[in-house]
N, C-alpha and C positions, 0 to 999 in steps of 0.2 A: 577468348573462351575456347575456339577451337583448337587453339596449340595446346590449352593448359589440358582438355580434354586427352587430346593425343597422346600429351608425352606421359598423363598420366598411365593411359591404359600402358605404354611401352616399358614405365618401371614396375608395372602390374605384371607383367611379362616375365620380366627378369626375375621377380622373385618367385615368380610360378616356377623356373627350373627349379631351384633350390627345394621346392614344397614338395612339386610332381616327382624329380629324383628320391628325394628320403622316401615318398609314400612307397612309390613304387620298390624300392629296397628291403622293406621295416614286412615284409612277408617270410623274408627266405628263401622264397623259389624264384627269383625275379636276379641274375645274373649282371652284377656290375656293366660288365662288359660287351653282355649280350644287350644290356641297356642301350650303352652307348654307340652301339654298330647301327642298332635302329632309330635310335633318335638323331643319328645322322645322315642319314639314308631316307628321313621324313622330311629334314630341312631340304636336303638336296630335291627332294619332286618338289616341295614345293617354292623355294628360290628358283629354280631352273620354270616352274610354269610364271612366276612373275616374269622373268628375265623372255621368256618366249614370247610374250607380251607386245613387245618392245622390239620385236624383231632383229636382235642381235644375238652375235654367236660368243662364247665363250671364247678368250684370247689365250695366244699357247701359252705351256709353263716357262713360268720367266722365274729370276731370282725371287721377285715380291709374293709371288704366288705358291716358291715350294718355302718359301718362310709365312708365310700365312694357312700353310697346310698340315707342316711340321707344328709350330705352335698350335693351331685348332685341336689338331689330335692331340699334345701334349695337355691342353684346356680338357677338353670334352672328356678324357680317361681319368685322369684326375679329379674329376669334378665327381666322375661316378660312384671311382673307388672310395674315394674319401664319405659319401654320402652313405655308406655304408656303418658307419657308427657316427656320425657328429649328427646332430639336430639341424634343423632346415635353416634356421636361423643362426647359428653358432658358427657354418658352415659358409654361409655369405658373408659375415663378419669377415674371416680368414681370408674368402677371396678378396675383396674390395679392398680390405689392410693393404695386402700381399700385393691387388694392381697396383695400389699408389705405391708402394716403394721401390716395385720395377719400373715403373714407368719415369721415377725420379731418380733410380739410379739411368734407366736408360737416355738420361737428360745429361748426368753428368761423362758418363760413358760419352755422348754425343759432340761435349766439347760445350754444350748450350749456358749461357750464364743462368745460375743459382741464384732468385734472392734468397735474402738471410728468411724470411716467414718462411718458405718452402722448407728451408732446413730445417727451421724449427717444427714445421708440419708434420715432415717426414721422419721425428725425431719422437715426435707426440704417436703416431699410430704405429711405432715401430714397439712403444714401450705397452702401448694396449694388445700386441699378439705376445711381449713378453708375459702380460698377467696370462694372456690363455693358457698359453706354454706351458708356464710352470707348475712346477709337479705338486698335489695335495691341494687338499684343502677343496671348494664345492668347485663343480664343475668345470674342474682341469680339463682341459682337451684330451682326446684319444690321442694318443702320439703317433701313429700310423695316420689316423685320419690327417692332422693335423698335417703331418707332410705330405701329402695325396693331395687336399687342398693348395697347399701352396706350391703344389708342381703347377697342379691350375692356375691358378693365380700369376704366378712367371710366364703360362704361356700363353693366359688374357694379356700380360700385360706384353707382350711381344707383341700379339697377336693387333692390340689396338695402336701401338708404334711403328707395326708395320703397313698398316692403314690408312694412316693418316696422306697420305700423296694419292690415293686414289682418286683417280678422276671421276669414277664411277662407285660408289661403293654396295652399291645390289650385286651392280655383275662380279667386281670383286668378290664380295663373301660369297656370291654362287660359285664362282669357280674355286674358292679355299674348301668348301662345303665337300664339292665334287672331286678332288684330290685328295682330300681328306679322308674319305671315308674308305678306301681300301688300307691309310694307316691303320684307322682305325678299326678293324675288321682284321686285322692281323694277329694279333692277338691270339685270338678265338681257334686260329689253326692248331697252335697246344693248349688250350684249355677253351672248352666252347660249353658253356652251363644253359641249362633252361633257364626258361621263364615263363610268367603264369599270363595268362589272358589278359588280366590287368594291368602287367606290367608291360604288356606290347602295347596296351590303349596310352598306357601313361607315357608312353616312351615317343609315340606317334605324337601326342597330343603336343609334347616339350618339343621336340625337333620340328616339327611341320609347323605349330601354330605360335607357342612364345618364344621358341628360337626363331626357326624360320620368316614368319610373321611379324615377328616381336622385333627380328634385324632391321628388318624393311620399314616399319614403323619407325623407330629409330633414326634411321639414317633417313628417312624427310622431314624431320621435326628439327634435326639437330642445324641446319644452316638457318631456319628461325629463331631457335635459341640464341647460337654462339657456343663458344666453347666454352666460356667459364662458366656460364648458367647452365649448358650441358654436362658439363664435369658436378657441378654443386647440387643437381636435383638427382643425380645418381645414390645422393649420400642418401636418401629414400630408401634404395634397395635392405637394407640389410634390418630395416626398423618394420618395412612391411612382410618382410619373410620370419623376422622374430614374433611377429603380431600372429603371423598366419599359423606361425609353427605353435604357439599358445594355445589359439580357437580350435584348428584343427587335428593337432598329433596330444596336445595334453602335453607339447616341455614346458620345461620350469625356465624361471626365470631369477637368476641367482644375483649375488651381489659382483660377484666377479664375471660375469658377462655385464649387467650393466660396465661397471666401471670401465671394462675394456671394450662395450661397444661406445661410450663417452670419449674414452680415449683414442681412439681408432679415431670416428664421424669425426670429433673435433681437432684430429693432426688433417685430416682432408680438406677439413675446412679452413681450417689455418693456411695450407699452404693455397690456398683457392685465393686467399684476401688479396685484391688490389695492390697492387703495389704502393702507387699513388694515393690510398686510402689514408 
C-alpha cells in the first residue's frame, strides 16, 4: 500500500507540470521563459537541500552530466514554450508519445535487439501524434506548439537514456538541475519578459515541489517497482493531466485526442508486453 501510495502521488506530480505550466501561461503576463529560468532554479535549492542531507558534494562535469544538462534545458524550454497554446493535457499526450519513440529509436541507435511488439508499439503511438498532426478538422494541434513539445519530448527522452547508469540518481538530477540552469537563463539575455505574481508561485510550486520533489519521489519508488512496471504506470500521466485539464481550465475533449490518446497509451503499452507473454 505504501508503494502504490507513493508512486501515485509521483505521477500526481508529473501531471501537475503540464497543469501548473498552461495555468501559469493562459494569463499573458507570465513569460514562457521567464517560467522556465525559475522553475529551475526552484528544483535546484530544493534537489541541492535533499542532496546536502546526505552529506555529499556535487561531482565535476563529466560527459553524463553536460548530456544530461544540454537535454534538461532542451526539455524544460520546450516544455514551456510549447505550453503556451496546447491544453495541459493534449500537451502531455505529445510528450510521453515523443519519449517513447526516442527512447526506441535510442535503442536501435544503441545496437540493442528490438522485439517485433516494441515495433509494432513504436508504430502504434507514432500514428496517434500523426492524428494530432494533422491539419483540420476538431482539435488539430498548434503546429508551433506541437514542435516545442516534441523538442521536449527528444530531450526527456535523452535526458532519461542518459540516466539510466546512474549510480546515484538524486545527486545526478541535482547536478543536471545545477548546470542546467544557466542554459536555461540564457535565453532571457535577448528577450527577458515579465511575469505575474502567480506565475512565480506556479513556477516555484512546479520546479521545487513536482519537479524537484516529484524526481526524488520517483527515483525511490522506482527500484520497488522495476522497470517495466515503472515504464507502464507512467502511461497514467497524460489521462490524469487530460482529467485535470477538464475539471480545472474547462478543455474539451474531442474525438480526435481520444483516438490519439488510445493510440499513443496503447503503442506504449504494446511495446511494454512481455516478451515471453
Amino acid at each position: 500500500m505504501r508503494l502504490f501510495v507513493l508512486t501515485t502521488f509521483a505521477m500526481l506530480a508529473f501531471a501537475a507540470n503540464s497543469v501548473l505550466t498552461r495555468i501559469a501561461l493562459l494569463d499573458d503576463q507570465t513569460d514562457p521563459l521567464t517560467f522556465a529560468a525559475i522553475r529551475v532554479f526552484a528544483g535546484v535549492i530544493v534537489l541541492w537541500l535533499l542532496v546536502g542531507r546526505r552529506g555529499v558534494r556535487v561531482q565535476v562535469i563529466n560527459r553524463a552530466t553536460l548530456i544530461g544538462a544540454l537535454s534538461l534545458t532542451t526539455y524544460v524550454l520546450g516544455f514551456s514554450l510549447a505550453y503556451r497554446t496546447l491544453d495541459a493535457g493534449l500537451g502531455a499526450l505529445v510528450l510521453f508519445g515523443g519519449v517513447q519513440i526516442t527512447m526506441f529509436a535510442g535503442a536501435v541507435i544503441g545496437g540493442a535487439a528490438v522485439p517485433i511488439l516494441r515495433w509494432i508499439g513504436a508504430a502504434v503511438a507514432l500514428s496517434g501524434l500523426c492524428v494530432l498532426f494533422w491539419p483540420g478538422g476538431d482539435a488539430a494541434i498548434d503546429l508551433w506548439g506541437g514542435i516545442w513539445m516534441a523538442a521536449a519530448a527528444l530531450g526527456w527522452g535523452i535526458y532519461s537514456l542518459n540516466g539510466r547508469g546512474a549510480t546515484c540518481p538524486l545527486i545526478a538530477t541535482a547536478g543536471n538541475f545545477l548546470f542546467a540552469l544557466p542554459l536555461v537563463a540564457l535565453p532571457m539575455i535577448w528577450y527577458a519578459g515579465g511575469t505575474s505574481g502567480a506565475g512565480v508561485v506556479l513556477a516555484v510550486i512546479s520546479g521545487g515541489i513536482t519537479s524537484g520533489l516529484g524526481y526524488a519521489l520517483w527515483y525511490s519508488v522506482m527500484p520497488a517497482l522495476g522497470a517495466t512496471r515503472a515504464a507502464v504506470v507512467q502511461l497514467s500521466v497524460p489521462i490524469i493531466a487530460i482529467a485535470a485539464g477538464v475539471l480545472l481550465l474547462a478543455e474539451p475533449v474531442t474525438a480526435r485526442l481520444v483516438m490519439a490518446g488510445l493510440l499513443v497509451i496503447g503503442g506504449i503499452a504494446i511495446s511494454l508486453f512481455p516478451r515471453n507473454a
